[in-house]
C-alpha positions in Angstrom: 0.0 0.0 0.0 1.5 3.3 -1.1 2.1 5.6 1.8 1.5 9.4 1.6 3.8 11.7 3.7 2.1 14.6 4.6 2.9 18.3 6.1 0.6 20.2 8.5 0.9 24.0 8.9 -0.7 25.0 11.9 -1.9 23.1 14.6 -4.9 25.7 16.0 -8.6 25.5 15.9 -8.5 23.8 12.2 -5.4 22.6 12.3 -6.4 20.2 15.1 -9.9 19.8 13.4 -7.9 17.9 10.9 -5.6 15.8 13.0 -8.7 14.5 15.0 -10.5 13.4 11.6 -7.2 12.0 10.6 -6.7 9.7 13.7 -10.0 8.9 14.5 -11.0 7.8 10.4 -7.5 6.5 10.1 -8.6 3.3 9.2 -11.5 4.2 7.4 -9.3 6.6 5.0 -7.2 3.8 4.2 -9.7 1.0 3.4 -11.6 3.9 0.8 -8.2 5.1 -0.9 -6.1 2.1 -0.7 -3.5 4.3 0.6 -1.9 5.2 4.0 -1.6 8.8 5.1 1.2 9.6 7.3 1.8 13.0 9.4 5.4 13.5 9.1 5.6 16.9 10.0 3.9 20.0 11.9 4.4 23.6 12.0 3.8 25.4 15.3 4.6 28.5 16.7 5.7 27.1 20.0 6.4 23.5 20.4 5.6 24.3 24.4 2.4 25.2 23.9 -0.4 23.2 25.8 -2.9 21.6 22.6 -6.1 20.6 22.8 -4.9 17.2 20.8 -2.6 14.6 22.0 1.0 15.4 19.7 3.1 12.9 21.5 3.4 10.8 18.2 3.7 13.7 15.8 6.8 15.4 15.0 6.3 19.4 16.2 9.1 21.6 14.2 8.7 25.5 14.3 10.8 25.6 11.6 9.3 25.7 7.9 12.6 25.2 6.5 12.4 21.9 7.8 9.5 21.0 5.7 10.5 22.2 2.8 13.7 20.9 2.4 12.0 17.4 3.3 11.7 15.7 -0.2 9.8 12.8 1.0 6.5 15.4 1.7 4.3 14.5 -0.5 1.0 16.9 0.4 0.8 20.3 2.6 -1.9 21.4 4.2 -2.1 25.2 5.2 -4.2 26.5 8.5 -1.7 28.4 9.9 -3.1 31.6 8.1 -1.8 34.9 7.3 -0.9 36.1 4.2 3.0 36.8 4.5 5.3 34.9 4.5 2.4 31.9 3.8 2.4 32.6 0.3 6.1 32.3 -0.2 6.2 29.4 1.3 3.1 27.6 -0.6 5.1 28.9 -3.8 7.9 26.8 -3.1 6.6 23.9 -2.0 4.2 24.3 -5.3 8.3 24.8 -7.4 9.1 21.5 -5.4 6.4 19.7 -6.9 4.1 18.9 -3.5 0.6 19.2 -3.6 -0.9 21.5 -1.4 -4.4 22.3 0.3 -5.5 25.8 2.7 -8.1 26.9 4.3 -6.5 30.6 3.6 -9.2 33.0 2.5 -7.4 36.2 3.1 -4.4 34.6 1.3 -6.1 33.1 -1.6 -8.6 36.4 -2.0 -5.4 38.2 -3.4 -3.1 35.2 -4.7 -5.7 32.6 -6.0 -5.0 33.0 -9.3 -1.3 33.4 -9.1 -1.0 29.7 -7.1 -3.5 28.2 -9.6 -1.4 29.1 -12.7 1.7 28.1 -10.6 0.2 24.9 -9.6 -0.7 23.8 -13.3 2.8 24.8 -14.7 3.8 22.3 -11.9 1.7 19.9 -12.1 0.5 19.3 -8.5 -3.3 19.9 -6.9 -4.3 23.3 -5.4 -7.1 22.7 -3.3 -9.1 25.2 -1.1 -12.3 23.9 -0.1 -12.5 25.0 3.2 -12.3 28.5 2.5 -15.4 29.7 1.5 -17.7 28.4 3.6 -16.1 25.9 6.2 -18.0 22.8 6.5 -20.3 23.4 3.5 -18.7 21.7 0.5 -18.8 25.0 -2.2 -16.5 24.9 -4.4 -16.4 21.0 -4.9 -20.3 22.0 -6.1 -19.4 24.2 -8.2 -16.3 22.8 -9.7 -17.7 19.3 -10.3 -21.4 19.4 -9.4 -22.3 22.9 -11.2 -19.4 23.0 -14.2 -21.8 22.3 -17.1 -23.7 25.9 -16.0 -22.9 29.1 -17.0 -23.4 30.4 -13.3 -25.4 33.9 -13.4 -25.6 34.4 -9.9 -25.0 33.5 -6.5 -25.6 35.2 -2.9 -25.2 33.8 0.3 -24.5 34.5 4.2 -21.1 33.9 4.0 -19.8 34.7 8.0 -21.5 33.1 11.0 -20.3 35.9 13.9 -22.8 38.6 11.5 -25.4 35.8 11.0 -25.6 34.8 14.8 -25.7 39.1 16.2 -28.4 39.9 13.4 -30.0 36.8 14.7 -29.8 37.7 17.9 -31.3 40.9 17.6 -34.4 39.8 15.7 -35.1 37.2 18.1 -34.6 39.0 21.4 -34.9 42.7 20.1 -31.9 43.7 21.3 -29.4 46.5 20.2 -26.0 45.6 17.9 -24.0 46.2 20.9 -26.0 44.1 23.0 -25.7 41.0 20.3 -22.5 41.6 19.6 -21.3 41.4 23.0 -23.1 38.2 23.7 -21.3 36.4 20.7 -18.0 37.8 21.9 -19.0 36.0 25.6 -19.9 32.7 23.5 -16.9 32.4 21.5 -18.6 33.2 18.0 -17.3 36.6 17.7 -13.5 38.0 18.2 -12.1 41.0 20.6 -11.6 42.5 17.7 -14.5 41.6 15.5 -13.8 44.1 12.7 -13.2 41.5 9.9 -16.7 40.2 10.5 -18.9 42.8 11.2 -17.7 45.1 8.6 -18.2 42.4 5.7 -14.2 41.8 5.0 -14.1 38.3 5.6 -17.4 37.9 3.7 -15.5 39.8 1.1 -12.9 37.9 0.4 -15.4 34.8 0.5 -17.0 36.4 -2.6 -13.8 37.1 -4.1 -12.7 33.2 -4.2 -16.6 32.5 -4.9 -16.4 34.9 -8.0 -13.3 33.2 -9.6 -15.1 30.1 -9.1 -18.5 30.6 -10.5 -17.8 33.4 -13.6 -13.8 32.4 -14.3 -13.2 35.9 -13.6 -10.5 37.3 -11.0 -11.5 40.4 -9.1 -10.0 42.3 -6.1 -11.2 43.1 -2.6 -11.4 46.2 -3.5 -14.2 45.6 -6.6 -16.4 44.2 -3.6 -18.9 46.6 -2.6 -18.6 46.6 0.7 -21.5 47.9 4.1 -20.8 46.2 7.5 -23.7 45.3 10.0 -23.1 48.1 12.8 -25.4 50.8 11.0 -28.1 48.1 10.9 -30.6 48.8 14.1 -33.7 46.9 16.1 -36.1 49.4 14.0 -35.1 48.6 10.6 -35.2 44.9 12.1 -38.9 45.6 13.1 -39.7 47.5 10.0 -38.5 44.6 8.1 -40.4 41.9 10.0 -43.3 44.2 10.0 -43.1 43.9 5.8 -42.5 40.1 5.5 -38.2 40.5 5.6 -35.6 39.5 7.6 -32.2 41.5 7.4 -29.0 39.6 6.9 -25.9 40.6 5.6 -25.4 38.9 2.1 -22.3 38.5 0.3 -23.1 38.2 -3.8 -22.1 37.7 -7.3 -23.6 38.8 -10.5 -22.5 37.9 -14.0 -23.6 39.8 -16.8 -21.9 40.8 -20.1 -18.4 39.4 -19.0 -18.7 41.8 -16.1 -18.8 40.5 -12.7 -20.3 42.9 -9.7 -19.7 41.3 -6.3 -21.0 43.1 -3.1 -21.6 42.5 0.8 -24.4 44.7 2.3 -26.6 44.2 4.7 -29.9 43.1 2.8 -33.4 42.4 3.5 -34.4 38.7 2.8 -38.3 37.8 2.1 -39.0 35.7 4.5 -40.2 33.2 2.5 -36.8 33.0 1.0 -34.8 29.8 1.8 -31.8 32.6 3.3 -34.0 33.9 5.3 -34.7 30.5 7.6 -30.7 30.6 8.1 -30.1 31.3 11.7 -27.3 32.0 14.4 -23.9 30.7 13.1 -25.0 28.8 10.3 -24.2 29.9 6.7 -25.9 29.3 3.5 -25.1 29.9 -0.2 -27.8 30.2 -3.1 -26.5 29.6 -6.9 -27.9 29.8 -9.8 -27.3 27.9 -13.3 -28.4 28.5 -16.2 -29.4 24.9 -16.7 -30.1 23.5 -12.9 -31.7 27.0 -12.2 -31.6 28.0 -8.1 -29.5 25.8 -5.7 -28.7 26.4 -1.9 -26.1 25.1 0.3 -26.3 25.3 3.8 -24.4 24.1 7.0 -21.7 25.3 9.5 -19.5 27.8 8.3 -16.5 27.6 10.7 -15.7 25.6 13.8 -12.7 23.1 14.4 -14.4 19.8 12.9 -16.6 21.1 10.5 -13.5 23.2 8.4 -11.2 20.3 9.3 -13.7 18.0 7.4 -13.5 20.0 4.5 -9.4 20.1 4.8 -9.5 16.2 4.9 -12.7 16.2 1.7 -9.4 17.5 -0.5 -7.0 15.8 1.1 -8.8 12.6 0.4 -9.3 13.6 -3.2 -5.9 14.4 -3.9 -4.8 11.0 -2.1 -7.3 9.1 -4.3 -5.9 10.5 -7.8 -2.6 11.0 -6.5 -1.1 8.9 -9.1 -2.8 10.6 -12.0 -3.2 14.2 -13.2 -6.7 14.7 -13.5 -6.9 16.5 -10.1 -4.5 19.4 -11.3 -6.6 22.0 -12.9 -10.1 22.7 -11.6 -12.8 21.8 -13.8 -14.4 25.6 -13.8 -10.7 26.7 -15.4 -11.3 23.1 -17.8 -14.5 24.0 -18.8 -13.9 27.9 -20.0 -10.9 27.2 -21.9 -10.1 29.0 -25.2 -12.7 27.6 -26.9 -15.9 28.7 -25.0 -13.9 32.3 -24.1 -15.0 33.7 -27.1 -19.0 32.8 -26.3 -18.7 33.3 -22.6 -16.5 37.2 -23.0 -19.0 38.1 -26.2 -21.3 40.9 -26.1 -24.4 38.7 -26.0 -26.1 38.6 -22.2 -25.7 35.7 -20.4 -29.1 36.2 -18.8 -31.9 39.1 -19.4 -31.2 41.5 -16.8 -33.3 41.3 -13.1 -34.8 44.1 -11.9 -33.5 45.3 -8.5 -35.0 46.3 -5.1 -34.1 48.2 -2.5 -35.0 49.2 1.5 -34.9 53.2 1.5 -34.8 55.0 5.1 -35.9 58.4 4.7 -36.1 61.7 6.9 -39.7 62.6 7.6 -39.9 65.8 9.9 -43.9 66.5 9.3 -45.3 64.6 6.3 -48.0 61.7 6.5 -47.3 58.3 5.0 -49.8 58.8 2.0 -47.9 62.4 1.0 -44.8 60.6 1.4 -45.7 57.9 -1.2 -47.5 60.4 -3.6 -44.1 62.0 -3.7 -41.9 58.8 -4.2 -44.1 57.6 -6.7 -43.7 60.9 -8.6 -40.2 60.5 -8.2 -39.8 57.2 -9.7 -42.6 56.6 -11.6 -41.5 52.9 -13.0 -41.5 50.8 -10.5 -43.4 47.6 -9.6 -44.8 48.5 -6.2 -44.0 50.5 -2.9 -44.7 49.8 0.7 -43.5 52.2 2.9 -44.3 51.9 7.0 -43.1 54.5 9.6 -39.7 53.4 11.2 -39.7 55.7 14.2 -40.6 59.2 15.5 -38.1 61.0 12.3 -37.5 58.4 9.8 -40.0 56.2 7.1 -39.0 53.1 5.5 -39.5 52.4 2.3 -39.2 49.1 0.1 -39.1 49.7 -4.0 -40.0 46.7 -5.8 -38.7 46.7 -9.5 -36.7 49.3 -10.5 -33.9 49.6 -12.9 -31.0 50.7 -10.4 -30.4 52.1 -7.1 -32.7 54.9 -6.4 -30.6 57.1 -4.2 -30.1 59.3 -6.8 -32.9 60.1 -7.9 -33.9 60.5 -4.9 -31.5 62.9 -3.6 -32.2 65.2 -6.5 -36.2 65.2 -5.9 -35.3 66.6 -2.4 -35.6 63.7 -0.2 -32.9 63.1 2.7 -31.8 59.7 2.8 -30.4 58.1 5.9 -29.8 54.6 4.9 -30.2 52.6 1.9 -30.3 48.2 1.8 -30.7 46.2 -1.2 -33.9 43.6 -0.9 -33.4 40.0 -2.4 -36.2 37.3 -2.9 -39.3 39.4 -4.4 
């Protein structure tokens, strides 16, 4: 039986997810791959550091230099995270001809496509399922499941820590600060819970998500980008009031070989499948021109639900390790040269949706019905209006069917806008 030598990077939260799975399917693993897998090496920080798994029978090195100069390694695994000097280092051990897997979203949402191209010139298998959306298996769906569809669309809710405070503050009507303080006490959200509450984690989630569904390699900076702290218990109630439920979606349009990726808080009909996704849980929603919509839900993070998404490639590298069809993704197979010219043409991949959008507006003396007389003037194509006070100096408005984002228009008839959400599932 053909033993596989195998490098872990990190040994924290996933890092350890991955080891347990390892040990504990051990046997399992071997009977379904005919092959052994063997941790030869581990990277740590500090070798005297107290773990949460038993490392007695693994070699602990907090050198990388050791790694790489070990020719026997066969497969890396990256969770140690960060983006430099990680990237130098998966680059060489690419050179050196090892296959390699991460979990690295903030590393691969600005060198994906470098270590993809890399990775074919070489040869080996870049893997990166757990990056998206932890536990929930994304990218194999749209790489193998998904790849005969042109993918027009997809939108999901792409970090738990938001999920679980706008969650929170639904069900027990309390304030931001309130929710977001409970998740820091429970371990969902960090001390510093910047990346997650201001949409950059889901960001870099779309980013990767982009590549994958349209072939096309955009920056965190081309993600439109509104955090959850502005979001407040009465656009909550206004929303629930309508028949919506606020989350904070990360998406991906393709149109015209132009991709536009955003993460805003957004107001979810509540008889849309997104909306029944709760607390830490995430969810994605894709659609394909040929399967039409699709959703994807589970646990986004946690140690054994990314680990089993570390050990999902690890396991499909192991299984074709002797071949080469795992080397280039079937997404980057599929729109080679000779669809580029149909997929980059000038003809639309899909007719154009309308869009929707949750207005809050300034209202110092005005009643509901002249407020409405007055938007309706102002934006006379639209599908329909309902607008509800949201508290003693502000009304809320939600504008089905329009063409683009009204806030100009808006502006320019006189009105004063405080906030403005897109709406999804009408």
């Amino acid at each position: 039986m053909r033993q596989l030598n195998l490098a872990i990077l990190g040994l924290g939260t996933v890092g350890s997810g991955v080891v347990k799975i390892l040990e504990e399917n051990h046997q399992q693993i071997k009977d379904t791959i005919n092959k052994d897998i063997r941790i030869k090496h581990i990277l740590v920080r500090d070798k005297s550091k107290d773990r949460a798994i038993n490392t007695s029978s693994y070699h602990l090195t907090e050198d990388v230099e050791e790694i790489i100069s070990d020719d026997d390694i066969d497969i890396v695994i990256e969770v140690i995270g960060g983006i430099s000097p990680t990237v130098d280092w998966l680059k060489r051990f690419i050179k050196k001809g090892k296959h390699v897997i991460t979990a690295n979203k903030d590393l691969l949402a600005a060198h994906l496509k470098v270590l993809e191209n890399l990775a074919e010139e070489n040869g080996v298998a870049l893997k990166f399922e757990a990056s998206v959306a932890g536990g929930i298996p994304i990218v194999n769906a749209i790489n193998n499941g998904l790849n005969a569809n042109n993918i027009s669309k997809f939108m999901g809710i792409l970090n738990g820590t938001s999920n679980f405070i706008l969650s929170k503050m639904t069900k027990e009507k309390t304030s931001f600060e309130d929710a977001l303080h409970e998740a820091q006490k429970l371990g969902f959200a960090e001390a510093d819970p910047t990346d997650d509450v201001e949409g950059i984690d889901a960001a870099r989630k779309v980013v990767i998500t982009s590549y994958l569904s349209f072939n096309q390699v955009i920056n965190l900076d081309d993600v439109k980008r509104t955090g959850i702290r502005n979001v407040e218990l009465a656009d909550i109630e206004l929303g629930e009031e309508l028949g919506y439920k606020i989350k904070l979606i990360g998406k991906g349009t393709y149109e015209k070989g132009r991709v536009s990726a955003s993460v805003q808080p957004t107001l979810i009909k509540e008889t849309h499948q997104l909306a029944a996704v709760e607390n830490e849980y995430n969810a994605i929603y894709v659609i394909g021109d040929a399967v039409g919509e699709t959703m994807f839900y589970g646990k986004g993070a946690g140690s054994l639900a990314t680990g089993s998404a570390v050990a999902s490639d690890l396991l499909n590298v192991a299984l074709q390790f002797e071949s080469n069809l795992h080397t280039l993704p079937p997404h980057f197979e599929l729109k080679t040269e000779q669809t580029k010219e149909f997929i980059e043409s000038d003809e639309p991949v899909t007719i154009k949706d309308k869009e929707n959008y949750y207005v809050v507006l300034y209202n110092d003396s005005q009643t509901i019905g002249q407020f409405e007389k007055e938007i309706k003037n102002a934006l006379p194509f639209h599908k329909s209006l309902q607008l509800s006070q949201r508290d003693d100096n502000t009304i809320g408005a939600i504008i089905v069917g329009i063409d683009e984002s009204p806030e100009q228009t808006l502006i320019e008839a006189g009105f004063e806008i405080k906030k403005i959400f897109p709406v999804e599932g009408v």
